[in-house]
N, C-alpha and C positions, 0 to 999 in steps of 0.2 A: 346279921345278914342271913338269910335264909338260903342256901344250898338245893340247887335245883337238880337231881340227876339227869340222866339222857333218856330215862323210862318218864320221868316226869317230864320233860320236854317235850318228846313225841307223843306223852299223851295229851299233851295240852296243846301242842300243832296240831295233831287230828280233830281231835274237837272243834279249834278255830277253822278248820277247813272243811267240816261238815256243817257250817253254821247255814250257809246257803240251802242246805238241803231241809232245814226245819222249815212249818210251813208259815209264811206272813203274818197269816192270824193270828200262829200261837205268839212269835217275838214281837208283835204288836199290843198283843193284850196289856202288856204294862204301860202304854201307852194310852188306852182307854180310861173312860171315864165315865159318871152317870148324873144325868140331871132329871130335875122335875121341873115342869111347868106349873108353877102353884101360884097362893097370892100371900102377902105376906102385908104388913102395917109397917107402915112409915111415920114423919111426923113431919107435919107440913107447916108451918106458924102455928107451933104450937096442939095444932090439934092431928089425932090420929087417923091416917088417910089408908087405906085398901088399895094396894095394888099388883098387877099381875105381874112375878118375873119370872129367874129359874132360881133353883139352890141347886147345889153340886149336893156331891156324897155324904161331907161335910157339913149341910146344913149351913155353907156360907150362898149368900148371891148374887147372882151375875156369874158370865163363863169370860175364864180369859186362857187365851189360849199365847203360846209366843209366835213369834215370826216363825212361817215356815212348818208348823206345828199341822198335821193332819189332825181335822174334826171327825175323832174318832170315838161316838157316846152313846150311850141307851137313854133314848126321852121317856119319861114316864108325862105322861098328860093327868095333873093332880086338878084341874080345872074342872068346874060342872057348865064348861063350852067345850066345843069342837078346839082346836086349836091346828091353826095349820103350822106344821111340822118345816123344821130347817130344808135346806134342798143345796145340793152342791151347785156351784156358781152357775152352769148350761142349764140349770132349772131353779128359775126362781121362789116358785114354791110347789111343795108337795103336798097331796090331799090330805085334809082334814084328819086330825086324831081326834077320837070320839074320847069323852071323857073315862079316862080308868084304864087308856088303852096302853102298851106303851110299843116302842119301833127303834134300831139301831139303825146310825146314819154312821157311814164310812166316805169322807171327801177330803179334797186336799183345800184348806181353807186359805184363800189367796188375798183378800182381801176385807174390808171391814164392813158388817152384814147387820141391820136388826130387824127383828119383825116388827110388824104392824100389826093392826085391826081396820077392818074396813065399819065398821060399825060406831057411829058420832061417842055414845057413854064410854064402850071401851078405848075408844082413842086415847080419850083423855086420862082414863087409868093406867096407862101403857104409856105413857109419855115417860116416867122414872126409868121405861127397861131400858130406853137405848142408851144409859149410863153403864146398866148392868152388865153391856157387849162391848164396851172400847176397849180395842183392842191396845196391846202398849205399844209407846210409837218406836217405832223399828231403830236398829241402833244404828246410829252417825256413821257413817263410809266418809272412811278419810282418801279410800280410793277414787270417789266420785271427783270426775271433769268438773272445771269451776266452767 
């Protein structure tokens, strides 16, 4: 058992009560995260397919985020397209990232989002991402009214 004094007490009270005063960004940062917009090889029946997602910092791909979880990231745009950029829900999309560009999004992510292409080739390249973005399905409320 570890022995707390009243000088370690109150300095561990103070602390918790100057927590308010640090500022968002910094006790946020742990909560951040970085992706890239790249393309990566798949296997489709067998044979090796091209196509656009993201990877995380990791090097894994697809973003998942939990319930509730602010979209808090730096896109790097690894594409040699434009690629338009996430956009918090009151904007559905943001201008264009030039390729090599990259941009911080800070939004609170409310519901489940994927990009497209308006362009017929990449459409169909982009069809694997909106795997990459399902988000996980929220957990059971045993409080929910039947």
């Amino acid at each position: 058992m570890t022995n707390l004094s009243r000088r370690g007490f109150l300095a561990a009270t103070a602390a918790f009560a100057a927590l308010p005063l640090v500022p968002a960004r910094a006790r946020a940062a742990a909560d951040s995260f970085s992706l890239t917009a790249t393309t990566r090889v798949i296997e489709v029946n067998g044979r090796a397919a091209t196509v656009m997602g993201l990877l995380d910092a990791q090097g894994r791909p697809g973003l998942r985020l939990d319930p509730g979880q602010r979209f808090r990231t730096d896109l790097t745009n690894a594409l040699d397209i434009d690629h338009r950029a996430f956009g918090p829900p009151m904007m559905p999309t943001t201008q264009p990232m030039k390729p090599g560009q990259s941009r911080s999004f800070d939004f609170e992510a409310r519901r489940a989002r994927f990009l497209h292409s308006h362009i017929p080739e990449q459409e169909i390249g982009l069809l694997g991402r909106a795997a990459d973005r399902a988000p996980p399905p929220p957990p059971d409320r045993q409080d929910a009214a039947a």
